[in-house]
N, C-alpha and C positions, 0 to 999 in steps of 0.2 A: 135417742141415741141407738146405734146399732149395737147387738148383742154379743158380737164378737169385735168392737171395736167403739168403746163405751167414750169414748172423746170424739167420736164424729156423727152429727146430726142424720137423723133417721128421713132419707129421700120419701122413702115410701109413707110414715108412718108421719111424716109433715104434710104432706100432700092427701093422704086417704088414700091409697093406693096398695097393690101387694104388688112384688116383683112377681115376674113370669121365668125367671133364673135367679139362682144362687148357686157359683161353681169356685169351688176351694181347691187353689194349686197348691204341689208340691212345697215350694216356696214359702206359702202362708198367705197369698194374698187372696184377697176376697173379691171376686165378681158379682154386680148385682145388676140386674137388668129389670127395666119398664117399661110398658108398652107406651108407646107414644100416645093412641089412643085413649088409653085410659086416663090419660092427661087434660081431655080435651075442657074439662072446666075450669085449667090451671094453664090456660097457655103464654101463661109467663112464670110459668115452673124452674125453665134453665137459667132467669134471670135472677129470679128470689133464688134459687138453690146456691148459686154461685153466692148472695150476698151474705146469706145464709153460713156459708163454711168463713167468708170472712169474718162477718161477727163474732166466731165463733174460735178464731186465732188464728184462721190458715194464713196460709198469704201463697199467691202466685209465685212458682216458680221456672215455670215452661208453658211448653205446648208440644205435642207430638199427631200430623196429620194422620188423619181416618176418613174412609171413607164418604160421611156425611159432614163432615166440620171436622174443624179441628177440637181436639181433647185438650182442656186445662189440667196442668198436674199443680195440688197444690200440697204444702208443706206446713205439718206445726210441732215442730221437735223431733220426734223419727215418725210418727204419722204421715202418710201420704193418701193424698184422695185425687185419683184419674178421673176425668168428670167431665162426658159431653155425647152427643146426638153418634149415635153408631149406627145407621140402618134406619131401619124403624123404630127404633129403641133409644132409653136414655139408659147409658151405663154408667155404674158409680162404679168406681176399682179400690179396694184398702190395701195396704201394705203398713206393715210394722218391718221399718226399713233399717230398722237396730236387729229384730229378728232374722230377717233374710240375708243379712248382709253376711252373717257369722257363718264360715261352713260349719257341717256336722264335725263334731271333734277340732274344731280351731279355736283358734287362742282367745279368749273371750276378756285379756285384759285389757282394761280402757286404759286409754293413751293419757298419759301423763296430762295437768291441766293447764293451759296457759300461763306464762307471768303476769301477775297482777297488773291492771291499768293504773298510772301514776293517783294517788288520794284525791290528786288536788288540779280541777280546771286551768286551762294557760287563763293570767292575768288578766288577759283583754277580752275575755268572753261578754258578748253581749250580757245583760239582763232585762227577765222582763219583770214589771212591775209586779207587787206584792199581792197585790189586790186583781190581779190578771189583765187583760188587755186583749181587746177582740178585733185589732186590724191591726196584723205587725207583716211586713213585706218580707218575703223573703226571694232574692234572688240567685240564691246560689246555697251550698250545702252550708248548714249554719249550725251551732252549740251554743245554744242559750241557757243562763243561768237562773233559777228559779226559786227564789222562798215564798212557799205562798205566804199571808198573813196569816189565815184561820185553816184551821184542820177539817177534813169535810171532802168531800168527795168533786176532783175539780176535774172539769172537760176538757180535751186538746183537740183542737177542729183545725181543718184546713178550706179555702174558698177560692172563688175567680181564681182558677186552676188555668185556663185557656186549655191548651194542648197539652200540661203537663201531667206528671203523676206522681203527687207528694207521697213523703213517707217520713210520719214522725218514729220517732222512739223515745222514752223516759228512762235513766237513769239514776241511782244515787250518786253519791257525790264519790262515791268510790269507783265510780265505772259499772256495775251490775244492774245490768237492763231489767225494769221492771215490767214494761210492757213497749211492745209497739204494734203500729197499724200499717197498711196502706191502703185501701178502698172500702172502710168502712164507711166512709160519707158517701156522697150522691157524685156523681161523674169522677170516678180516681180517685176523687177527694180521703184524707183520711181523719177518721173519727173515733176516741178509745177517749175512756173517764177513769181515774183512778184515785184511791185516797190517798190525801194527800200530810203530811205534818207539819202544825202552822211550827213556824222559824228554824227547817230543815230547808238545804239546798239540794236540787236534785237539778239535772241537767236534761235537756230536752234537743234531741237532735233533729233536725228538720232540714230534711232531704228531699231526694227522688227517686222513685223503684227502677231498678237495672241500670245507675248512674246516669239517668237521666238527667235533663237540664231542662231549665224554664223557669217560670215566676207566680209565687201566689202570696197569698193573705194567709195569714196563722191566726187565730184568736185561741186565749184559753180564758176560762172564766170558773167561778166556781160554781155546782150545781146546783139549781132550787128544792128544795124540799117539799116531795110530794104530802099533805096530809096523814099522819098515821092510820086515822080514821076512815083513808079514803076521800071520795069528793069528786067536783069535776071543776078540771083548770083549762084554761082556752090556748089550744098551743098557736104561736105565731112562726111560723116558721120550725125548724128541728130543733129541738130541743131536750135535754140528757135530764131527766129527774132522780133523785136518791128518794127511794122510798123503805123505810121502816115500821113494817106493819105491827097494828096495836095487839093484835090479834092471830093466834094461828088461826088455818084453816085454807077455803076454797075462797081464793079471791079473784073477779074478773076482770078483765081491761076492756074496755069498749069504745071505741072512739063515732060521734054523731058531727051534727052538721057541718060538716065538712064541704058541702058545696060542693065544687065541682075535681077536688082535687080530692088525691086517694091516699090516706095513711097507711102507714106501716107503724106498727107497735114492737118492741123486741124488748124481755125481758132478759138480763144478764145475772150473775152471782155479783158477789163487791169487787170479783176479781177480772172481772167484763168477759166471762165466760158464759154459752151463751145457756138458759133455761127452757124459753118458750118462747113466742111470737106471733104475728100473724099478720095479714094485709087487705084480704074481703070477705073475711067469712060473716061479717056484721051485713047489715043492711047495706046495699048498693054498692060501693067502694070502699064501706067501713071496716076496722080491724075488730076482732072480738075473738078473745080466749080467755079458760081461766087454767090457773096453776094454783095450787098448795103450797103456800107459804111460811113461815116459822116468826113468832113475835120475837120482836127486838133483833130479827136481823134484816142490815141492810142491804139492798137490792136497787140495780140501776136499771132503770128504764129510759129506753133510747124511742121518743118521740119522732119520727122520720116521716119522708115520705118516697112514695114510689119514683125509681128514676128517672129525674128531670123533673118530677113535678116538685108544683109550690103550692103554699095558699095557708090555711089554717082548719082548725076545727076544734071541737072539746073532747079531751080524753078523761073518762071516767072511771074510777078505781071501786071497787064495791066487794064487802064483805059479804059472800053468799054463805 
């Protein structure tokens, strides 16, 4: 994470890289610049970067043209992060947009806080099964109702997107968003896991980013449990594991035969915030990192792969 901005993922220091600028305006916000070059053994850098701040909580909310591309500006509570090809350069921008917003000497009281959302879902709210359900159609903005059976850490995925661009969100039954996504899956798709408590309702909204329209697949399911001790399980396809290690310490991800299709590994907290990651620093197209992790706490691990692709492989968990 950046050092003046400890909730957004470190460009530089993900990739191996140093910026060639760091310039702090007035305002508070932070310029970070990179040479394109020194990219050139990551040249899907703006692709992972970009997936990167989603995993991570942003979520798109513009675009402002620059000379080389257009700039994505993304948003996670008052953080913003400016992010795209400027020149020869890749620039990250931060802003704390609660801090700049205030002038010197102005009123710094927060605005009084909405009226509460009604306790209680209208009547006719769909539901989805207890036990989950991994092809529900959704063609238009929907609130579904949700008790899982078992307590345990469950997945919300979207699929066969066509042209659109899902965007779940998860509430309690009182209205108070616990988490949402929109492009944490593969093409728009969105993907977030959260825990869950068996025979609570919570509400699940499944939508489209910028009131968009179209049709997809929803599946939620609950997640597998990676061995405490480690091991190696055969991913088919993406797939979310909860892992609680037996063990502190250094522990590695490494994902192998893979064939011809290229993983991506991403570590999160229980709160799908993100930790660590990675997508070829292993053998050929394989992921490989390790992170220091704490016994008895759980941690979600998002099995993926690079976009658009499929296939399978083994990802392996190991106590170094």
């Amino acid at each position: 994470m950046y050092s003046d901005f400890q909730t957004v993922p470190d460009f530089g220091a993900y990739f191996g890289v140093t910026y060639t600028q760091r310039l702090v305006n007035e305002n508070g916000t932070v310029l970070y610049t990179y040479s394109i070059s020194s990219l050139r053994n990551s040249p899907n850098a703006v692709t992972e970067y970009d997936a990167l701040l989603i995993r991570s909580g942003f979520s798109v909310i513009g675009s402002f043209d620059a000379p080389s591309s257009p700039v994505l500006v993304y948003l996670r509570e008052n953080i913003s992060v400016s992010f795209g090809l400027m020149d020869l350069n890749v620039a990250v921008m931060l802003s704390d947009d609660a801090a700049s917003s205030t002038p010197p000497g102005g009123d710094t009281t927060p605005p009084p806080p909405p009226p509460p959302p009604p306790t209680q879902p209208p009547a006719s709210i769909p539901t989805i099964p207890g036990g989950g359900n991994r092809s529900i159609q959704v063609n238009r903005e929907t609130d579904f109702s949700f008790t899982p059976n078992q307590s345990g850490l469950w997945v919300f995925y979207t699929f066969d997107n066509g042209n659109s661009d899902p965007f779940l969100a998860l509430y309690d039954s009182n209205g108070i968003e616990i988490i949402h996504n929109d492009d944490g899956g593969v093409g728009f798709n969105a993907l977030f896991a959260a825990p869950l408590v068996a025979g609570t309702t919570y509400i699940l909204e499944a939508t489209f980013y910028n009131f968009g329209t179209g049709n997809y697949k929803l599946g939620v399911y609950l997640a597998p449990i990676f061995p405490s001790d480690g091991g190696t399980v055969r991913v088919n396809g993406t797939t979310v594991f909860s892992f609680t290690p037996s063990q502190s310490g250094q522990w590695e991800f490494r994902t192998s035969n893979n064939g011809s299709s290229n993983p991506i590994v991403i570590l999160c907290d229980i709160n799908d915030r993100y930790i660590n990651g990675d997508n070829d620093s292993g053998e050929g197209l394989n992921a490989l990192f390790m992170n220091r992790l704490t016994a008895g706490t759980t941690y979600i691990v998002f099995a993926e792969f690079f976009t658009g692709d499929q296939g399978s492989y083994d990802l392996t968990i190991t106590r170094r």
